[in-house]
N, C-alpha and C positions, 0 to 999 in steps of 0.2 A: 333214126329208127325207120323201117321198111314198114311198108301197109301192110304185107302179111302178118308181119311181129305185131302190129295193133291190131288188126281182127283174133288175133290167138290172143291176146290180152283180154281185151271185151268179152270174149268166148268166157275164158278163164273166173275171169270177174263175174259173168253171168250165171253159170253152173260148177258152185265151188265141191259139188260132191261127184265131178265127173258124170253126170247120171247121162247128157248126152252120147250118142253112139258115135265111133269114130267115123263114118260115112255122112253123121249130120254137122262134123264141124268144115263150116267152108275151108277152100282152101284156095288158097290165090294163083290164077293162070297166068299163063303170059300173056295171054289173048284178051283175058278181064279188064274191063277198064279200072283207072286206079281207084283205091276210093280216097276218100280226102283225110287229111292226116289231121289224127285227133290230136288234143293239147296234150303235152304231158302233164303226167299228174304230181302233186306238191312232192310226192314223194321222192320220183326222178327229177324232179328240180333241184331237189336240196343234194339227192347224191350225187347230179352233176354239178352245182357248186360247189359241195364238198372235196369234188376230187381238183388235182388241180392242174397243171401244162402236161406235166407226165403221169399222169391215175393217180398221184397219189393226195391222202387226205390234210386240208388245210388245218391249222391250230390258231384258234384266238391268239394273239399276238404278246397280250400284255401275260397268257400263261405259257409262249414259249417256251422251256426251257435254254436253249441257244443262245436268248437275245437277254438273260437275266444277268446276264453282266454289263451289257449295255445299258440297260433299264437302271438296275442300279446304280451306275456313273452318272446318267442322265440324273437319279432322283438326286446323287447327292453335288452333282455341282447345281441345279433347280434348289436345293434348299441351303446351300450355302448361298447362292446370289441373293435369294431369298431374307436370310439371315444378314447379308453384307446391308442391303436394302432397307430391310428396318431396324439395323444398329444405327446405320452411319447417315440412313433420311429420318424416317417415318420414328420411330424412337427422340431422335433430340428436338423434333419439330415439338412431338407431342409434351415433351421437358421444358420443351421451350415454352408453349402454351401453357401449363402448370406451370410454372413459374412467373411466369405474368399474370396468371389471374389469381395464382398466391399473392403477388406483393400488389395487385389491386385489391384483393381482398382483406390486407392489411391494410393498405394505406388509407383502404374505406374504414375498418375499425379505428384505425387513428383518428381519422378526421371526427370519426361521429363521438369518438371519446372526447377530444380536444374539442368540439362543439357541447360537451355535455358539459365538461368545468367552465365554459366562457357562459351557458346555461345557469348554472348553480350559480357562480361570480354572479350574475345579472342579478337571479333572485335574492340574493344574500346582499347587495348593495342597494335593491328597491326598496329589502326589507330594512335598511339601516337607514336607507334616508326618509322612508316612513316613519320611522320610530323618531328620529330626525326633527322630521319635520311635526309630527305630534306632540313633542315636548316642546320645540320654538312655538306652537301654537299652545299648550297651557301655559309655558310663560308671556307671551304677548295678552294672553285673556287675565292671566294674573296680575300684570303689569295693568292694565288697562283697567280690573277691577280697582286694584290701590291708586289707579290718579283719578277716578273718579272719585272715589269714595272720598279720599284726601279732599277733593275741590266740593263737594258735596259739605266737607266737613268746613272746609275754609268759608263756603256761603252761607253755611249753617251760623258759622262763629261772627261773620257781618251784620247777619241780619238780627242773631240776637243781641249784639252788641250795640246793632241800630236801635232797635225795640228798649234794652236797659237806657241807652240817651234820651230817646225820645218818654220814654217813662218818666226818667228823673229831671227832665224837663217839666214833664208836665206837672209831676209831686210838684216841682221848684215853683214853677205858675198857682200853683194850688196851694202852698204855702204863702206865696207871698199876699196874694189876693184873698186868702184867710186872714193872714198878717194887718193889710191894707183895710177889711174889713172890719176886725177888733179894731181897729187903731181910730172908727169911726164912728164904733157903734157904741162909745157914752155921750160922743154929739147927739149921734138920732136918737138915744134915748131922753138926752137930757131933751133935745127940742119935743118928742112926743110926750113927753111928762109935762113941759110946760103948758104942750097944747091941751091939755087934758085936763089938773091943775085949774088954768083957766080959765074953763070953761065951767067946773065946777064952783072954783072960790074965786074964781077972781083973778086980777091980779096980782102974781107974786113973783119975789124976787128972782132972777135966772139964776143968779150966783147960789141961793141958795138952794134950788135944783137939783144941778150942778153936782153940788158937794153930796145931798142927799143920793143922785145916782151913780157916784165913784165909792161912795160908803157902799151901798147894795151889789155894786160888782164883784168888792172886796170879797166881801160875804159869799156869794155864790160862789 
């Protein structure tokens, strides 16, 4: 663009109702120095991008009309590789993955099952050999009440069996030495009569005594 075409511009831009006289709009000599070329503005940027090698205007790409049969082959062999890619990888990897933390996830239910019966077995064989062992323990306390008791009963039956000996011993002592005593007590009476007798009358005969204290025994 020429310095003239940008001072008619500016111009333009400055007095949009023409109200300037045509005598007041500069006009560029030959002889003028240049003046400095102003920037174009966003406008003339965009319409000379827009245009393009030979004037004419560019189109977004992707809304060609031309290139929509390209575009199309391109999207569908991109969504066939696409498709080939997570059939034939990303698909069986991801199957594959499920399927391992499936049968780990089984094989952990297993295990915590088959730990829950070797569980129950435990408590149910504690609980039998408690029950077990509480019944060997009221028979050993029962057993153990009957041999004492027994031997209780067997000391019991010595010592009164000792006590009736020693009893009938002593009746047997006490008898005979009863026995041993009558058998002497018409002598001391007969001798305490005579001493008595005596001492009263005199002398008198023993025999006759004698006879007189086996008569009085009779009696009594």
């Amino acid at each position: 663009m020429s310095n003239a075409s940008a001072q008619l511009m500016i111009v333009a831009q400055a007095d949009p109702a023409g109200e300037l006289a045509a005598d007041e709009v500069p006009t560029a000599s030959e002889d003028a120095p240049a003046a400095p070329v102003a920037n174009d503005s966003p406008a003339e940027l965009h319409e000379g991008t827009a245009q393009g090698e030979h004037g004419e205007e560019s189109i977004f790409p992707p809304f060609d009309v031309t290139t929509f049969g390209s575009q199309l082959l391109w999207l569908a062999l991109t969504f066939g590789a696409l498709y080939l890619l997570m059939s034939r990888v990303a698909l069986p990897r991801i199957g594959e993955i499920l399927e391992v933390r499936r049968d780990r996830i089984e094989s952990d239910l297993a295990e915590a099952e088959r730990l829950r019966q070797r569980t129950d077995q435990a408590i149910a064989a504690y609980e039998e050999a408690l029950a077990e062992a509480r019944q060997h323990a009221h028979q050993i306390a029962g057993q153990t009440r009957a041999e004492i008791r027994a031997e209780i009963d067997e000391k019991r039956a010595k010592v009164e069996a000792d006590l009736v000996a020693k009893l009938a011993a002593a009746e047997s002592g006490i008898a005979e030495t009863k026995q041993e005593a009558l058998s002497h007590i018409e002598e001391i009476a007969a001798d305490t009569a005579t001493s008595l007798v005596s001492q009263l009358l005199g002398r008198v005969p023993a025999k006759s005594i004698k006879e007189a204290v086996k008569v009085a025994a009779k009696q009594s």
